[in-house]
N, C-alpha and C positions, 0 to 999 in steps of 0.2 A: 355663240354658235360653235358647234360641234365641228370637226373637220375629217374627213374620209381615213387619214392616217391615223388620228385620236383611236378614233373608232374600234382600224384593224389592230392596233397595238391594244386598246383592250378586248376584244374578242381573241386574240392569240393567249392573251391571260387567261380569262374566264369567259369561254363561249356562254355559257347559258346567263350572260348576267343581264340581269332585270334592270337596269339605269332607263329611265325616263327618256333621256337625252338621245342615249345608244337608239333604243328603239326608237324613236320619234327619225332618224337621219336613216336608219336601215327602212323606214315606209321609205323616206323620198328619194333613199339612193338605190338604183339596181345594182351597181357595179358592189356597192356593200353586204347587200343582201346576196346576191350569188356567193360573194366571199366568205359569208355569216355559213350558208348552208351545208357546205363540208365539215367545217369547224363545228357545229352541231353534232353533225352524223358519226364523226370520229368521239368528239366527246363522250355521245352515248353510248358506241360501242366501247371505247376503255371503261365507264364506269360500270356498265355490265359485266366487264371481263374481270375487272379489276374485286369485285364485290366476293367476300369469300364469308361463308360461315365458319365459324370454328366448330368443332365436337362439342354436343352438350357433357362429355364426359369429361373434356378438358376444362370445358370451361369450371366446372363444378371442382377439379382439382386446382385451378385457379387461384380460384374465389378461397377454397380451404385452406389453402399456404397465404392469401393476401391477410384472410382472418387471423392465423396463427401469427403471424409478425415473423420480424426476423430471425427471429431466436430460433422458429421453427427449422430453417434452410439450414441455420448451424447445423442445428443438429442430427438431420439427414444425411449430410454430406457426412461420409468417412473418413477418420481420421486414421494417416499413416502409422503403420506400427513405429516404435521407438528406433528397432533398431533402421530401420529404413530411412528415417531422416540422421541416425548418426553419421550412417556411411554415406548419403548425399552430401553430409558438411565436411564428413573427411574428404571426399573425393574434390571438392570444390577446393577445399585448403591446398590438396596437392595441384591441384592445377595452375592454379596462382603462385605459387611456390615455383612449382618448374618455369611457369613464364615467367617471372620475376628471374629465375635464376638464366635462365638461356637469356634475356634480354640483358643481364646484369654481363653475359660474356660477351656479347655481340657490341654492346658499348664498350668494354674494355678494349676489343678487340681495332674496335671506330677509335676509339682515342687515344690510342697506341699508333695508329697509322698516320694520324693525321698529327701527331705530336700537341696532342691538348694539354698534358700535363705541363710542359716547356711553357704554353701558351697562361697559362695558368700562375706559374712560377713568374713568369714578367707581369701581368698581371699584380700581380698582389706587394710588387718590387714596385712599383709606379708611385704610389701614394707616401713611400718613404723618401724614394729617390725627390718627389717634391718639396718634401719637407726639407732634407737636405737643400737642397737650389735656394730654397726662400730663406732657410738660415743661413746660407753665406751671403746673402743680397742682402737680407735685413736682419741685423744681429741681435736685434732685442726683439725679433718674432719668437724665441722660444718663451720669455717670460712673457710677453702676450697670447699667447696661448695656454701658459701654466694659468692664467687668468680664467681667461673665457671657460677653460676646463673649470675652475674653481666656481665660479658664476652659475656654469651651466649646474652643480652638485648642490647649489646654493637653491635656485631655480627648481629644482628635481625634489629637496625636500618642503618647499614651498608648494608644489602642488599635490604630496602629498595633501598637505597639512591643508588645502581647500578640499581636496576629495574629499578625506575624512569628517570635515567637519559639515560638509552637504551634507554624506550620509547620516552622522549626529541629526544635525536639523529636520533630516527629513522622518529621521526614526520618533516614532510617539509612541510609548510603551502603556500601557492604562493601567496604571497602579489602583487597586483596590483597599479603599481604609477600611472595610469592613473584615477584612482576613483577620487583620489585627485587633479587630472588637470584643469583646465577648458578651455573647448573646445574656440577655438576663429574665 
């Protein structure tokens, strides 16, 4: 069984719809059926309002460009003269240019104030400065590292040497013994 809120939730959707159900509970409900009755009356006036014809002349232009395919709309639409898209790609170039260049001073200007280059300089001192630490604390960390570094070069031509030889594997050439025949 149906229930009064089912109902107005679908009649809010689709007033006009035809469900069995719907209509069977709109005879035994009034309080539904008054609610049905607006939602009608509004339906039919939007789909009258709503209803437009198009021009038989359009539509006939339509139908002629849907026939002609795409190639047809190419080729109606105008194409810019040369020199006019030159000067839109020069003008675009210098725009980017200048903004690059004013942004290129305005960062200078920012990293100059706020001393990013110093920030920079310690930075990039940090990774040595560790090294140093660790080689006094452990003295045979340099020749363990000349290792790993040797390892890591060892490792680096090793995966060449699998890339390559997938690529091999995966390449199948189709050699033809007939090139080589002669016909008789």
């Amino acid at each position: 069984m149906i229930d009064c809120n089912e109902v107005r939730e679908l009649l809010a959707v689709e007033p006009a719809l035809e469900d069995e159900a719907v209509q069977g509970h709109l005879v035994q409900c009034p309080r539904c059926a008054r609610y049905h009755r607006p939602q009608q009356a509004l339906n039919a006036v939007l789909r009258a309002e709503l209803h437009w014809q198009a021009p038989a002349a359009l539509t006939a232009q339509l139908l002629a460009l849907a026939a002609a395919g795409p190639a047809a709309l190419i080729m109606m639409r105008p194409r810019p003269k040369r020199w006019y898209v030159v000067i839109v790609y020069l003008l675009t170039a210098t725009a980017i240019g200048l903004s690059l260049a004013v942004a290129w001073q305005f960062f200078g200007l920012f990293a100059a104030q706020i001393g990013l280059g110093a920030m920079f300089e310690q930075a990039l001192a940090v990774p040595g400065q560790w090294l140093d630490q660790i080689a006094q604390t452990l003295p045979m960390s340099p020749a363990a590292i000349q290792f790993l570094l040797k390892a890591r070069e060892q490792l680096l031509w090793l995966l060449l040497v699998a890339v390559l030889w997938a690529v091999v594997d995966k390449w199948n050439p189709q050699f033809s013994l007939r090139r080589g025949q002669i016909s008789s």
